[in-house]
C-alpha positions in Angstrom: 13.7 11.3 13.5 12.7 10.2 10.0 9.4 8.7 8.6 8.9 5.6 8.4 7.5 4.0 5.4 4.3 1.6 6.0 2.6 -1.1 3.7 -0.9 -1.9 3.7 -2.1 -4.8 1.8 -4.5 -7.1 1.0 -3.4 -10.8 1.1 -4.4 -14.0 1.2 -3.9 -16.8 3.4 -1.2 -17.8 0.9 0.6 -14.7 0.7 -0.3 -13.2 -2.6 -1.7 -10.0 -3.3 -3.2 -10.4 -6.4 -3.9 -13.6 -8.7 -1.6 -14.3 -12.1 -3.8 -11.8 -13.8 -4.1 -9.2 -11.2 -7.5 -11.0 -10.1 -8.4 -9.4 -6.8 -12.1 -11.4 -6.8 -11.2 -13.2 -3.5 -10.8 -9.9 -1.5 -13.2 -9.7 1.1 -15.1 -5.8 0.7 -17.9 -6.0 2.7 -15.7 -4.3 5.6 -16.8 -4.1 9.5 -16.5 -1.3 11.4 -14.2 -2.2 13.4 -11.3 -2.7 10.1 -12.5 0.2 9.1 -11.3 2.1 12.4 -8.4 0.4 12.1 -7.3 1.6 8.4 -8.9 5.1 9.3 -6.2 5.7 12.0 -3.4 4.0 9.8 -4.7 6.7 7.1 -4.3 9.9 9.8 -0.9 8.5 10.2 0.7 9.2 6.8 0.7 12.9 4.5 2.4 10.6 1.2 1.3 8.0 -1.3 3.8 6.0 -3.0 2.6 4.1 -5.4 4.0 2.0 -9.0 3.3 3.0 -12.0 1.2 0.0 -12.8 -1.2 0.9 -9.8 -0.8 4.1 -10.0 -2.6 4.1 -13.4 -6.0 2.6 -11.7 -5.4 3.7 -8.1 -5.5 7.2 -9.1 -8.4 7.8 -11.2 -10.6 5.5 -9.0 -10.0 7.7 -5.8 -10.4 11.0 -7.6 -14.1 9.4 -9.5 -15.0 8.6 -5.9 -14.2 12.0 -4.7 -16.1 13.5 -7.1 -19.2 11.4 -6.2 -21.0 12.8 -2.9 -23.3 9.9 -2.7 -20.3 7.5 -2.9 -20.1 5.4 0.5 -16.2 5.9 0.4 -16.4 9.9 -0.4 -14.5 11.1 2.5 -11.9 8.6 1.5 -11.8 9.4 -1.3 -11.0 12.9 -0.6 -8.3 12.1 1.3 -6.5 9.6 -1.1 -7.1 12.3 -4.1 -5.5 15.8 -1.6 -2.1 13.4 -0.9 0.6 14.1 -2.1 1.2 11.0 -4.3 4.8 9.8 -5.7 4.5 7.9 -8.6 7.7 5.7 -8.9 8.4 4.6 -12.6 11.2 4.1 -15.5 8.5 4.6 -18.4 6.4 7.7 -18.3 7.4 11.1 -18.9 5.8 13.2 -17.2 2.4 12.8 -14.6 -0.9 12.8 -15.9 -2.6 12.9 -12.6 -3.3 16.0 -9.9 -1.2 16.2 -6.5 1.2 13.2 -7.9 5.1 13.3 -9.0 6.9 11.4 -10.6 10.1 9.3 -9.2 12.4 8.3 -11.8 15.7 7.8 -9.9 17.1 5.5 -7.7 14.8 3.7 -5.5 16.8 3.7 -2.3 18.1 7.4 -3.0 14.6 8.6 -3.4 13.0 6.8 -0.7 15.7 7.6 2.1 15.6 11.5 0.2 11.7 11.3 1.7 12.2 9.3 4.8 14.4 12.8 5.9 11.8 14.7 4.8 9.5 16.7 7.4 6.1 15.6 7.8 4.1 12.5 8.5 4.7 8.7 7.6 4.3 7.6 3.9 2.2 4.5 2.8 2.7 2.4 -0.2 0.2 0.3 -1.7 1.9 -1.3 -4.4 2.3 -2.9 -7.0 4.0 -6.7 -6.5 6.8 -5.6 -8.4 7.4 -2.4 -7.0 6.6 -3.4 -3.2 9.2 -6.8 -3.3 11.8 -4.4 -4.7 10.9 -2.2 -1.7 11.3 -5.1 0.5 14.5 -6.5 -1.0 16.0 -3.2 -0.3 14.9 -3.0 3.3 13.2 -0.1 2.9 9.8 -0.5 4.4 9.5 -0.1 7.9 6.3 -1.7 8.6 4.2 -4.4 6.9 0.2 -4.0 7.7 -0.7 -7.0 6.1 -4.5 -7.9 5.7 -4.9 -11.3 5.5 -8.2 -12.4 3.8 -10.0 -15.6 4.7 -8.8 -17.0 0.8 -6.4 -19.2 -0.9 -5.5 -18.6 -4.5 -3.2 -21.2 -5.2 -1.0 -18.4 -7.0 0.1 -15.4 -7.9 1.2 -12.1 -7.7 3.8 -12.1 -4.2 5.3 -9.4 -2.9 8.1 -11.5 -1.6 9.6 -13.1 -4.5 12.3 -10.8 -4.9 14.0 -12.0 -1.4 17.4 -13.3 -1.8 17.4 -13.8 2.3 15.2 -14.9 4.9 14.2 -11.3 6.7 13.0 -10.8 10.6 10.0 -9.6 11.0 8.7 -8.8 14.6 5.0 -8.7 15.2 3.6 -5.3 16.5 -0.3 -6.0 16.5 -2.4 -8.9 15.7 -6.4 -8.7 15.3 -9.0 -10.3 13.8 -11.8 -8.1 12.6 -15.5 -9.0 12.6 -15.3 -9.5 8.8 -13.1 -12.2 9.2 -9.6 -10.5 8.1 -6.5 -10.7 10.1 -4.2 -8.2 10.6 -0.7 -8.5 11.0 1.1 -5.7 11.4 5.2 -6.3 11.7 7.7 -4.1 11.9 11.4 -5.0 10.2 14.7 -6.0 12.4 
C-alpha cells in the first residue's frame, strides 16, 4: 500500500491561502483545543514534510527557533516539525542549508510517486501556492485538510489556479471548531 500525501492549509472563505503579498493577517491563531486535537492526530499521522522552496526558507528556521525555546507554547511542536524528515522541492538552490531536510530537484511526479512507494507513514505538504496547485494539477495529493478561516480577502494567493479541469473532490470529515474554523477534509476521485 503506498502513502498517501495530505494537505493542510489555512484558507479563507474565499479560497486563498495567502493575500497578494503573502499577507497571512486574517488567519485566525488563537486556536481551541479542540483544532488543536484535530491537527495533533493529523501530525502523528505523517513521518515527511514536503515543503517549496519559498516556504521552506521561513517554515524551517521558525520551527527549529521554537524548538529551541522551552518556554515557547508550541515547543513540543516544534520539536516535532524540526526531527521530520523534510523534502525541500526546488529548481534554484544548490544544496540544503537546513538540518533533517533534502533537497528535490527532479521531476515532480517522479519524486513524489518515488516517496509515495516508500515505507513509512503519510507525508504532509504545507505549501507554497505555487508549489501546492502544481501538486494539485498533477493529481498528486491524496487528501485536502482545508482550514477555512472565518475571513474574506478579496484576493490572492490560490492554490487552485493552476487547474486546467474541474476535479472531484469527496468530502471525508466536516467540523466546525470552537474557534470558529471549518474543516474540510476531502479526499480526490
Amino acid at each position: 500500500m503506498s502513502r498517501k500525501l495530505k494537505l493542510q492549509v489555512q484558507i479563507s472563505v474565499d479560497g486563498f491561502i495567502a493575500g497578494t503579498n503573502s499577507e497571512m493577517d486574517w488567519i485566525t491563531w488563537n486556536w481551541s483545543e479542540d483544532i488543536k486535537k484535530y491537527v495533533s492526530e493529523l501530525t502523528n499521522s505523517f513521518d515527511t514534510i514536503l515543503l517549496g522552496r519559498k516556504l521552506a526558507e521561513g517554515f524551517i528556521p521558525y520551527w527549529k527557533n521554537v524548538a529551541e525555546d522551552k518556554n515557547h507554547e508550541e515547543h513540543k511542536s516544534g520539536i516535532i516539525f524540526t526531527n521530520t524528515p523534510k523534502i525541500v522541492f526546488t529548481k534554484t538552490l544548490e544544496k540544503s542549508e537546513w538540518e533533517n531536510s533534502v533537497l528535490a530537484k527532479g521531476d515532480l511526479k517522479e519524486e513524489i510517486n518515488k516517496l509515495k512507494n516508500q515505507e513509512g507513514k503519510d507525508i504532509i505538504v504545507y505549501g507554497g501556492a505555487n508549489f501546492v496547485s502544481n501538486l494539485i494539477k498533477e493529481n498528486l495529493i491524496d487528501e485536502l485538510h482545508l482550514f477555512v478561516n472565518p475571513a474574506v480577502i478579496g484576493k490572492g494567493l490560490s492554490i487552485f489556479h493552476k487547474l486546467e479541469n474541474k476535479k472531484e473532490l469527496k468530502l471525508v470529515h466536516s467540523q466546525a471548531f470552537e474557534c470558529e474554523i471549518n474543516l474540510l477534509h476531502y479526499s480526490l476521485k
